[in-house]
Every structure is written in structure tokens, then in C-alpha cells.
C-alpha positions in Angstrom: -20.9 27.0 15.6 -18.6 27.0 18.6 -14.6 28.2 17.8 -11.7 27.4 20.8 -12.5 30.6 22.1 -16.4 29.9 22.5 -18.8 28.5 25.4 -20.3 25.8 23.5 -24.4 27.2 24.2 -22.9 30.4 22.1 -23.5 29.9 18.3 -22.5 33.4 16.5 -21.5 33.7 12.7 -18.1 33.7 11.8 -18.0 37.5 10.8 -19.2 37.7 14.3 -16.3 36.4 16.3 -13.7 38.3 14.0 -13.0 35.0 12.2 -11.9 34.9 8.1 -14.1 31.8 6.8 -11.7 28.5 7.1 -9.6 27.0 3.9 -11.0 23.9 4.2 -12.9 21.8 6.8 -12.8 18.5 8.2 -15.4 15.9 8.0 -14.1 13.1 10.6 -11.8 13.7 13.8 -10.3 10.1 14.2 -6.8 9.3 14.7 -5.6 10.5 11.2 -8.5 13.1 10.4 -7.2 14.7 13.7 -3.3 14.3 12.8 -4.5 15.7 9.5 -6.4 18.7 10.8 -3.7 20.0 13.5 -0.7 18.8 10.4 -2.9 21.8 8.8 -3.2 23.9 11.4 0.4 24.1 12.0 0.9 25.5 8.2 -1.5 28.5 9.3 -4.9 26.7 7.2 -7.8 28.0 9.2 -10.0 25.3 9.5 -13.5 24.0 10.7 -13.9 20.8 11.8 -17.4 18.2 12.4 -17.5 14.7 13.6 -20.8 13.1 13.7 -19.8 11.9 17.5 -20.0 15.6 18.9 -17.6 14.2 22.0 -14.7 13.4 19.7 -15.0 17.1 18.6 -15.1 18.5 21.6 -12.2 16.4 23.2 -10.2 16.9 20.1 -10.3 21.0 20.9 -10.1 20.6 24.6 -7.1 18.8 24.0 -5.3 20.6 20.9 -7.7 23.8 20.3 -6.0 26.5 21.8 -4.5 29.0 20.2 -5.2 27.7 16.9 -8.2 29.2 14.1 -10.4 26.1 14.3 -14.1 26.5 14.3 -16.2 23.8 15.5 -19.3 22.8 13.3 -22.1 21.0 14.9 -23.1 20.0 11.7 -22.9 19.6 8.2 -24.7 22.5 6.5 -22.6 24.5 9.3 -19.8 23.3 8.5 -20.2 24.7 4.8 -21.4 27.5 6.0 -17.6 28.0 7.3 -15.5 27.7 4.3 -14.3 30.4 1.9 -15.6 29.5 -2.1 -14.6 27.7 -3.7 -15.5 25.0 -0.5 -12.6 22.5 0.1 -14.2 19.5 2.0 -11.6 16.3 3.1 -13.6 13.3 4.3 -12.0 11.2 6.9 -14.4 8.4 7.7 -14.8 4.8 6.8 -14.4 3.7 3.4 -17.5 2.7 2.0 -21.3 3.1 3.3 -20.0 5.8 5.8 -18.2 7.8 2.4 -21.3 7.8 0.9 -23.4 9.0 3.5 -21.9 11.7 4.1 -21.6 12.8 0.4 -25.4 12.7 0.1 -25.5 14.4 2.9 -23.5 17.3 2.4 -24.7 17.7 -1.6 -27.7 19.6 -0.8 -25.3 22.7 0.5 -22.3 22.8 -2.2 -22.3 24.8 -5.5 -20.7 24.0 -8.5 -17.0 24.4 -8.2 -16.6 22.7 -4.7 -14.2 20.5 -3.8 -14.7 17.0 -1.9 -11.7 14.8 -0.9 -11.7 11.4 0.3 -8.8 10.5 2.3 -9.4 7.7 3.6 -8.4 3.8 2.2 -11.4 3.6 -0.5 -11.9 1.0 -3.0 -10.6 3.0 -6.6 -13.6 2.0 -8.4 -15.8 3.4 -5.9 -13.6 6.7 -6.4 -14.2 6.4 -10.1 -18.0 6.3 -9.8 -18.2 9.1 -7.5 -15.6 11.4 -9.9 -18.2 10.8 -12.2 -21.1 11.6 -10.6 -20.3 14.5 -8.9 -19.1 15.9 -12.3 -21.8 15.6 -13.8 -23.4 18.4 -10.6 -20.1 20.2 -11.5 -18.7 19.4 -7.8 -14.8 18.1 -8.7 -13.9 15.0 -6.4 -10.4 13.7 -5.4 -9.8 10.3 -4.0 -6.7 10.9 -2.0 -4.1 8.2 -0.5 -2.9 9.0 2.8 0.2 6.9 3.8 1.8 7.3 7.0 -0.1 6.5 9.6 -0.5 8.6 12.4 3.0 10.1 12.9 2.8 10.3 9.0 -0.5 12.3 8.9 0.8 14.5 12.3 4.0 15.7 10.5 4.5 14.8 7.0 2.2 11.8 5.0 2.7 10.5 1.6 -0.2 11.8 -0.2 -1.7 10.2 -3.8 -4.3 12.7 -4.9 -6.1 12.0 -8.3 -9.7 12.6 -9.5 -10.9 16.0 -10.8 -7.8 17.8 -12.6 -9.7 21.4 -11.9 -9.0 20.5 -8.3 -5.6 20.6 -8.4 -4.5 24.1 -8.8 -6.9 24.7 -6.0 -5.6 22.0 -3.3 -2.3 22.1 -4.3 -0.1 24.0 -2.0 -2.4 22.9 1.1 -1.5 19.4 0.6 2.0 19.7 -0.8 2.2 22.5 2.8 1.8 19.0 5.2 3.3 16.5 3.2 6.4 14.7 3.6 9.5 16.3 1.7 13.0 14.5 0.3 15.3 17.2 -1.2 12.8 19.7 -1.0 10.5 17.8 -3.3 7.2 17.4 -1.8 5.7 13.6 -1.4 2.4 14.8 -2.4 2.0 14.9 -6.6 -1.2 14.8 -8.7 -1.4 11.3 -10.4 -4.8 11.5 -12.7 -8.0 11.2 -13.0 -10.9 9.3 -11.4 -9.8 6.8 -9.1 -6.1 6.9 -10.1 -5.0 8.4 -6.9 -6.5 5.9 -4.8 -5.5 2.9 -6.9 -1.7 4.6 -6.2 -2.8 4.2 -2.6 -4.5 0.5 -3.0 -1.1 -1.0 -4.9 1.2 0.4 -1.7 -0.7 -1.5 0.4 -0.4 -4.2 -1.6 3.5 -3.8 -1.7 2.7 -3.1 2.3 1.5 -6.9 2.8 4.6 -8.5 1.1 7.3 -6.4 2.9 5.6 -7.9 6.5 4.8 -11.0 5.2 8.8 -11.2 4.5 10.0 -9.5 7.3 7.7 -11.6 9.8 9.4 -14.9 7.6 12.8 -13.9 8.2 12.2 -13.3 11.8 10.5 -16.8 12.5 13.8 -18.2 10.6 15.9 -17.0 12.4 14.5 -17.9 15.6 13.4 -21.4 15.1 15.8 -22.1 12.7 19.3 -20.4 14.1 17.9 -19.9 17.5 18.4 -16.3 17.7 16.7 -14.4 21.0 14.8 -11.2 20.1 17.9 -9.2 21.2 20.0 -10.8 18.6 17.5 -10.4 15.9 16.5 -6.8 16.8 20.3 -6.1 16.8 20.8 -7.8 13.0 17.7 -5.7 12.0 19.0 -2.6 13.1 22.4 -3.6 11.3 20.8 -4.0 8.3 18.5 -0.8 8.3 22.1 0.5 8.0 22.6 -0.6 4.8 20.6 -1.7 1.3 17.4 -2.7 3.2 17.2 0.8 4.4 13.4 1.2 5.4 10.8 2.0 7.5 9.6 -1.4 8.4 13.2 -2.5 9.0 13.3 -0.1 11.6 10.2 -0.3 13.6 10.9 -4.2 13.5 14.5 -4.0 15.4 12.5 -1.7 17.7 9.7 -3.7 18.2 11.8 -6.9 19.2 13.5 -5.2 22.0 10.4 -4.2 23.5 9.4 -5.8 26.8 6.0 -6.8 28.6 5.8 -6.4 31.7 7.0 -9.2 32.9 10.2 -8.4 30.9 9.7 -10.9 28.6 9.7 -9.8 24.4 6.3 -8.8 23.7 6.0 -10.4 20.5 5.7 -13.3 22.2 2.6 -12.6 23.3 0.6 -11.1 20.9 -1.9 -13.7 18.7 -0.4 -15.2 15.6 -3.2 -14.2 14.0 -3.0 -11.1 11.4 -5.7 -8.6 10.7 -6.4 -7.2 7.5 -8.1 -4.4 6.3 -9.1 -5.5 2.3 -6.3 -3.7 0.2 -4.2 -6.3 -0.2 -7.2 -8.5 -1.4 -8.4 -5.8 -3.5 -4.6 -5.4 -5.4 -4.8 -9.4 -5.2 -7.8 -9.6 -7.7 -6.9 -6.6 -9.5 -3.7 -8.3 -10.5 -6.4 -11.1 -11.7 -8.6 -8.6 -13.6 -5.5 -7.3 -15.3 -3.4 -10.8 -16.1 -0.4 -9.9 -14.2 1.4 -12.4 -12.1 1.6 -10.8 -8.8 2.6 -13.9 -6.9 4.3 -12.6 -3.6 1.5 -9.9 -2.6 -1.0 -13.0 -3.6 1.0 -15.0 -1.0 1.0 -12.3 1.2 -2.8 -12.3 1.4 -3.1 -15.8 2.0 -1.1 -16.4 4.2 -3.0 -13.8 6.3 -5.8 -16.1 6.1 -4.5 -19.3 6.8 -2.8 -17.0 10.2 -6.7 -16.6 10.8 -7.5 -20.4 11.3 -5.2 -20.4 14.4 -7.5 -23.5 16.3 -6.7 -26.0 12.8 -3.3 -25.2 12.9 -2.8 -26.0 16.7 -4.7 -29.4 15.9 -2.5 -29.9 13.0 1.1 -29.2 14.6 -0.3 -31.8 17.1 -1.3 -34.3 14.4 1.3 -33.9 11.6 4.4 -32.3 13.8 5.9 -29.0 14.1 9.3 -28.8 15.6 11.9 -27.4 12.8 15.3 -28.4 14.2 18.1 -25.3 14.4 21.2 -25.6 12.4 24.3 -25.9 13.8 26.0 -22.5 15.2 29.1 -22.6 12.8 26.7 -21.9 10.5 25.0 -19.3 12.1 26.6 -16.4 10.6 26.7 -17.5 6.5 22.7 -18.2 6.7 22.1 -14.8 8.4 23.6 -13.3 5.1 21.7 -15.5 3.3 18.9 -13.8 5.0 20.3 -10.7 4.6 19.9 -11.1 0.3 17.0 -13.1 0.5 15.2 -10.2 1.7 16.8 -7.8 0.1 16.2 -9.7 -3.3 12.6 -10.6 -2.5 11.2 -6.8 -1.7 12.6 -6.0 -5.2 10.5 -8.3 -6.8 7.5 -7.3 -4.6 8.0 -3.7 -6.1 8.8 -5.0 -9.5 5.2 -6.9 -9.4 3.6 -3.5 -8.2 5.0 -1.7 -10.9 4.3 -4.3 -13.4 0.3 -4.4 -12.4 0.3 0.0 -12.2 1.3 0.2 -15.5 -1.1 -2.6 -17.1 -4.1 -0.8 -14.8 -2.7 2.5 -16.1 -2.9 1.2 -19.8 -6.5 -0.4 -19.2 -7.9 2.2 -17.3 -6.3 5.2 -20.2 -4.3 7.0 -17.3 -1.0 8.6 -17.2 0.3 7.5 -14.4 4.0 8.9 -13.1 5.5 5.8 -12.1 9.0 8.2 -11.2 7.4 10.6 -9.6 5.0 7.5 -7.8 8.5 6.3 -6.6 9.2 9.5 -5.0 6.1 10.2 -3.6 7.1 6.7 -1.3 10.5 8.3 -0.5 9.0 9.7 2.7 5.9 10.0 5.0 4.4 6.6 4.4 4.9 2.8 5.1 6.9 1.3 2.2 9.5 3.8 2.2 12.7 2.2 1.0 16.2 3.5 0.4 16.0 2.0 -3.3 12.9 3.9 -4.3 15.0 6.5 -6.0 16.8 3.8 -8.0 13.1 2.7 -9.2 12.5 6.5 -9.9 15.8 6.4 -12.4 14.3 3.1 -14.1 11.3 5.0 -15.0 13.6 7.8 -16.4 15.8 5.5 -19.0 14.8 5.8 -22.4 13.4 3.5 -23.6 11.6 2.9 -20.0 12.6 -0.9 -19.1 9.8 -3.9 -19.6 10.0 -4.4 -15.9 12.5 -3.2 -12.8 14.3 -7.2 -13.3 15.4 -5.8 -16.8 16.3 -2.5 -15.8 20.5 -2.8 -15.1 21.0 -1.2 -12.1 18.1 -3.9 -10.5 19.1 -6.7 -12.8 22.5 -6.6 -11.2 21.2 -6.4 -7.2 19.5 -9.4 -7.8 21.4 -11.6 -9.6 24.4 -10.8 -6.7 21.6 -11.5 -4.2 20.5 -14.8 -5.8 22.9 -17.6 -3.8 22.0 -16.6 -0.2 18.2 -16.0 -1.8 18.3 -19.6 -3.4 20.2 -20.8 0.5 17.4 -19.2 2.2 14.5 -21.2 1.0 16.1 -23.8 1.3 16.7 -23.1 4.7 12.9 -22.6 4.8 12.8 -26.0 3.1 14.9 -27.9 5.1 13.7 -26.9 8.3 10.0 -27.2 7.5 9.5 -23.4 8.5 6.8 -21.6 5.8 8.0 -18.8 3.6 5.3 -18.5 1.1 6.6 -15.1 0.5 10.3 -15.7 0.2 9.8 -18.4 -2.0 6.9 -17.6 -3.9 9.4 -14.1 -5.4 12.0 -16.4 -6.1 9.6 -19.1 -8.5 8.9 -15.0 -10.2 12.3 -14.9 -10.1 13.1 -18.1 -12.1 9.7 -17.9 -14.3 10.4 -14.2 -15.4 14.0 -15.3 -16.7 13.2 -18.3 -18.2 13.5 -18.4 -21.8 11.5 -21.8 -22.8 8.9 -22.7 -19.6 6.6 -25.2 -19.3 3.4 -23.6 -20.4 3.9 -25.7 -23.7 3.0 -29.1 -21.9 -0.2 -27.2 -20.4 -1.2 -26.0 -23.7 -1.1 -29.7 -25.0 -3.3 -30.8 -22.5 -6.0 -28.3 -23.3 -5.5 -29.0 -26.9 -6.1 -32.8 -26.0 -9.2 -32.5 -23.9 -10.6 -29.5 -25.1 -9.5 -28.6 -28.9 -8.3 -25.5 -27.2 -5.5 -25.4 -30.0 -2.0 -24.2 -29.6 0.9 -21.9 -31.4 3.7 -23.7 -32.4 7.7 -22.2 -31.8 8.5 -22.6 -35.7 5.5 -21.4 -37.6 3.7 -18.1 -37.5 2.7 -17.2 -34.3 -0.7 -16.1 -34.9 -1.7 -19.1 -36.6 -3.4 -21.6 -34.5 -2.9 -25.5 -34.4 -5.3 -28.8 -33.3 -3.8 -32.1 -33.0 -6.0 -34.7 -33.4 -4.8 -36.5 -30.2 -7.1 -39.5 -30.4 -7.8 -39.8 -33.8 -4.6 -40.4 -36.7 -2.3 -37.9 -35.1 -2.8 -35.6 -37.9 -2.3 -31.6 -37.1 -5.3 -29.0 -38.4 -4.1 -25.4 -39.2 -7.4 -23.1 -38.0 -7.4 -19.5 -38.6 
């Protein structure tokens, strides 16, 4: 074990040096284990840290060490050697294989009563099954969401712990120490067991995908359809982080439009159309499968991430088919930016309302009790989805009785319905012009399908009942009773149980 103050080929104990065993230690010194680990150090956590790659250690205390109670661990069994009981272990490595690796790995030296933490972007079910297992060798596990990225984790993340309740007391104040704060209120709160705080985690992302996948929409309108240069656009963007679309990703997107290459041309002009994607938005995509719930504009999201990835077909196909959207005249420049303006504004509400909607039908399956308030408020700060409106989600939660959805809560109800002509103006800007906005327009067919009284699902049902004898409910009888017309046959109609 080498400490900051320590020739590496020296390897004393602790108790040696004059050093108190560490809070907790560190398994992973990459961009956010490292933010992570000096975020701690700067709250006076003594710490011990271990990356598998011993030169990542070593640069990480050459560069930051000094002056600071961090003890270096040249491996694992060291490493919990280090810590004070009971043993408080946060994994920073890749989600997956790599998670599980290094749990196996480090089992052999816990005792019952440990703590591990996974804080990195794993799948909730994988969370769920490790909770479990490690219960049952009395080790408590916590699958913890980290939202911030690396500013985030360097001076104040959003944090969604869940897993092992008996953890919480323990961890508490360490995490709620480094987290984010609005109001004095912490962005760090316990949200249940298993793989609850990682599923937390796995639906902002989701919510992630659809506020980019707008923001990147508006932006191509309103340069190929009003013309707008990046300087025009980064100044409305910054105009409107002024007001109700208040955010993080309104920010950095006026700042990133101004920046230059060095040529002095925009920059986003030369990066690849082409979007990367990490899984979590596919993962909330089929979760919102598994659990019935329409989650249409994070499902567009997604997609259209993919069809960004076949760059080659759609450079053949703008040659074959045409791709030149003409700009509207500049008159009416102004009246579509508003339109814009609401169509955004209006569209990220839905993207949280979906969110919302599939958290509480996973929290129902799944038997947790989620805090969807407190869940608003852990997004006030810290991570990527924060949003001037997410204490107006947070009052939603707190009516009684708790709306069906945010659309039916009043205060929501009302934005959107004054945002809906410039929404409806938008796509059909979109429309007109041939530009895609799968997202925009994909939250306002929600939009018009939520409110809907009397859809269309009825002709769909006939059709099953007409090739399949699927039966069907009728609007003026009992609706659990069950009805098969005999399409083909005399036209008669069977009552089935």
C-alpha cells in the first residue's frame, strides 16, 4: 500500500504511516470514479483508492494527491484491508461483465455487514439480482445513479441510491456530503430497494434522449427552415434558458453553437451526424414495452439514434429521393421561432409526463415505493435533465388525491394547452418543409391520444374480432362482458363469458 506521502517500493500498514483506516474506498479511477473520489476528499472522507490499470492510479495521485488522506491500494484484498468496518466499497467500472468481476473478486475478503455500491450506469435487473445474492452472504448492496457527468461528480451529482435499506443509515451523510443541494435539500435521497435506485437512474436517461432528440430538432428547424446562423440560434437559446425552458441542456446548447473550429467556422458543423448511444434509452424503451405504457417520444428518441447510424443510406437516399427543405419567408421569421419556443416547451412536458407514467407502473409491478416528489427534486440539481419545472412536478406528486398523470395535473394541464397553437405550427413547419421531427411530433400524437375521449381502437378491435374471434367490449353493455360477431356467417353477435 503506497499513500501521497509514500515512495511507491515502500508498502507499510496503515497504523504504520499514522494513518486512521479510510471511510470508504474506490474501486475504478476514471473520469467520474476520480471526480467522485476527490468530490469526497474535499468533504474530509479519507479514502483508498485501486484501479486495475496501476498507471491511472498513480497519475490520478501525482496529479491531485497531495495534501489529501488517500491511500493507494495495489490491489483488492489491500484495498479492504484499508477501510474502517463496517467496509464501504463504490464500484466505478463498466456496467456489466466488468461489475461482476470485480464483485467476485473482492467477496472472498468482506464480512457480513459490508457495503458495496455500484455507481456506475447498470442495467436495474442486474442490480436486483446482485441485492439478492449478496443478501443472502449478509453483504448489503446499493445500485447507485450518478447524474452529472463530470463537473456533476467533481462538485455536486444527482445521486439515486436504492438497494439494501440497512445501508442507508451507514452511507447516508457521505453521499448526501458531495451531492448537489437546492434550498439546502440534498439531491441525493434513498429510493428503495433492489434495483430501484438504478431504474431511477435508467428512466433519466430515458427523459435524457428525448430532451436532445428535441433540442437537436428545433435547431435543424431553425436553420434549414428560417435560415438562422449558429449565432442567431445560440442567441435565441440563451434567451430562452431565461425563461420556462430553464435547463441544463438549454444552456450548454447556446454555448455550444457559438463555439468555433479552428478555422472559425461553428463546430457543429463538423462533427458526424451520427449519434452514439450508450443502451439506457433502449433499456427504458422496452421497459415501457414490458410495462404497457405508451412512451412514444423517448421510443422515437431511440430510433432516431439509429436511423442517425445508417449515415451512407441516408446520403444515397437524399441523392435519390431529394433533400432540400425550402426556408420560409423572413416576415415570418419571428412568429415560427415562438412556435418553436412552445413546441419545445410543450413537448419536454410530455417527455417527463411519459417518464412518470412508466415509474409508477414499474413501481407498482415491481412492489416499490417509489418518491416520485422527492425523485423530482433529486433532478433539481447536479445532473443532466435538470429543468426549472421539476419543482412544479414535485407539487403534482404532493396534491391529494395525486393526479393520473402530470397532463391532468392543473398547473401542467394549463402550460400545455397555452403552448398547443405554436406546438400544432411547429410540426407543421416540420411537415411542410420536409425536415424530421419524430420527437416533436411523436409528443404531440400523445398529446392528442391522451385527451381523446372516443379513439379509434374500436375499428382495430373489429378487425381482430373478424379475423381472429378475438372478441370485443361494447360502449353500452357491461364492460366486462365479452362479444363475437359472426362476421362471415348471419351477422349474429355471441355474448362469451
Amino acid at each position: 500500500m503506497k499513500t501521497t506521502e509514500q515512495s511507491a517500493g515502500s508498502e507499510p500498514g496503515l497504523a504504520a504511516i499514522g494513518m486512521a483506516p479510510s471511510d470508504i474506498g474506490i474501486v475504478g479511477l476514471g473520469v467520474m470514479g476520480a471526480n467522485l473520489a476527490l468530490n469526497l476528499s474535499d468533504q474530509a472522507y479519507r479514502l483508498s483508492v485501486y484501479n486495475r490499470t496501476g498507471a491511472v492510479t498513480a497519475e490520478f495521485i501525482a496529479t491531485h494527491g497531495q495534501g489529501r488522506a488517500i491511500a493507494v491500494a495495489d490491489n483488492l484484498q489491500q484495498l479492504v484491508s484499508q477501510l474502517a468496518s463496517p467496509r464501504v466499497i463504490l464500484l466505478m467500472v463498466t456496467a456489466g461483465r466488468a461489475v461482476e468481476a470485480v464483485i467476485e473478486q473482492l467477496q472472498p475478503w468482506l464480512a457480513p455487514g459490508d457495503i458495496l455500491i455500484d455507481g456506475g450506469n447498470s442495467n436495474y435487473q442486474d442490480t436486483d439480482r446482485r441485492w439478492r445474492t449478496l443478501a443472502a452472504r449478509g453483504l448489503h448492496f446499493v445500485g447507485m445513479g450518478v447524474s452529472g457527468g463530470e463537473d456533476g461528480a467533481r462538485f455536486g451529482p444527482s445521486l439515486m441510491p436504492g438497494g439494501a435499506a440497512a445501508a442507508w443509515p451507514v452511507i447516508r451523510d457521505m453521499f448526501q456530503a458531495i451531492a448537489a443541494r437546492v434550498d439546502g435539500i440534498p439531491c441525493c435521497q434513498w429510493l428503495g430497494e433492489g434495483g430501484a435506485g438504478h431504474y431511477v437512474k435508467m428512466i433519466h436517461n430515458g427523459i435524457e434522449y428525448g430532451d436532445m432528440q428535441l433540442i437537436a430538432e428545433v435547431c435543424h428547424l431553425m436553420q434549414h427552415a428560417l435560415g438562422l446562423s449558429h449565432d442567431e440560434m445560440a442567441d435565441r437559446f440563451a434567451a430562452w434558458n431565461g425563461g420556462r425552458l430553464e435547463s441544463y441542456l438549454i444552456e450548454i446548447t447556446a454555448r455550444l453553437l457559438r463555439q468555433r473550429d479552428h478555422d472559425g467556422g461553428p463546430l457543429v458543423e463538423r462533427i458526424l451526424d451520427v449519434a452514439g448511444s450508450k443502451g439506457t434509452g433502449v433499456w427504458t424503451a422496452q421497459d415501457a414495452l414490458d410495462n404497457a405504457v405508451p412512451l412514444t417520444l423517448i421510443g422515437e428518441a431511440v430510433h432516431a439514434r439509429m436511423l442517425s447510424a445508417r449515415k451512407s443510406e441516408r446520403v444515397a437516399a437524399a441523392a435519390l429521393l431529394g433533400s432540400v427543405p425550402t426556408l420560409v419567408p423572413e416576415a415570418e421569421r419571428a412568429a415560427c421561432l415562438e412556435a418553436l419556443h412552445d413546441a419545445l416547451y410543450a413537448a419536454k412536458l410530455v417527455s417527463y409526463t411519459q417518464g412518470f407514467m412508466l415509474m409508477q407502473a414499474a413501481a407498482e409491478k415491481n412492489g416499490w415505493a417509489l418518491p416520485f416528489g422527492d425523485i423530482a427534486l433529486l433532478w433539481r440539481a447536479g445532473c443532466i435533465i435538470r429543468s426549472r419545472f421539476l419543482a412544479d412536478i414535485r407539487n403534482s406528486f404532493e396534491r391529494q388525491p395525486v393526479p393520473p398523470s402530470l397532463l391532468q395535473d392543473p398547473f401542467f394541464a394549463a402550460e400545455v394547452k397555452n403552448a398547443e397553437a405554436g406546438w400544432r405550427r411547429a410540426v407543421m413547419l416540420a411537415v411542410g418543409h420536409g425536415i424530421a421531427a419524430p420527437a416533436l411530433s411523436s409528443a404531440l400524437s400523445f398529446y392528442d391520444g391522451y385527451r381523446c375521449a372516443y379513439g379509434s381502437a374500436n375499428i382495430i378491435q373489429a378487425q381482430r374480432d373478424f379475423f381472429g374471434a378475438h372478441t370485443y367490449q361494447r360502449v353500452d353493455r357491461d364492460e366486462t362482458a365479452h362479444f363475437h360477431t359472426r362476421w362471415l356467417g348471419d351477422g349474429g353477435e355471441e355474448k362469451l363469458s
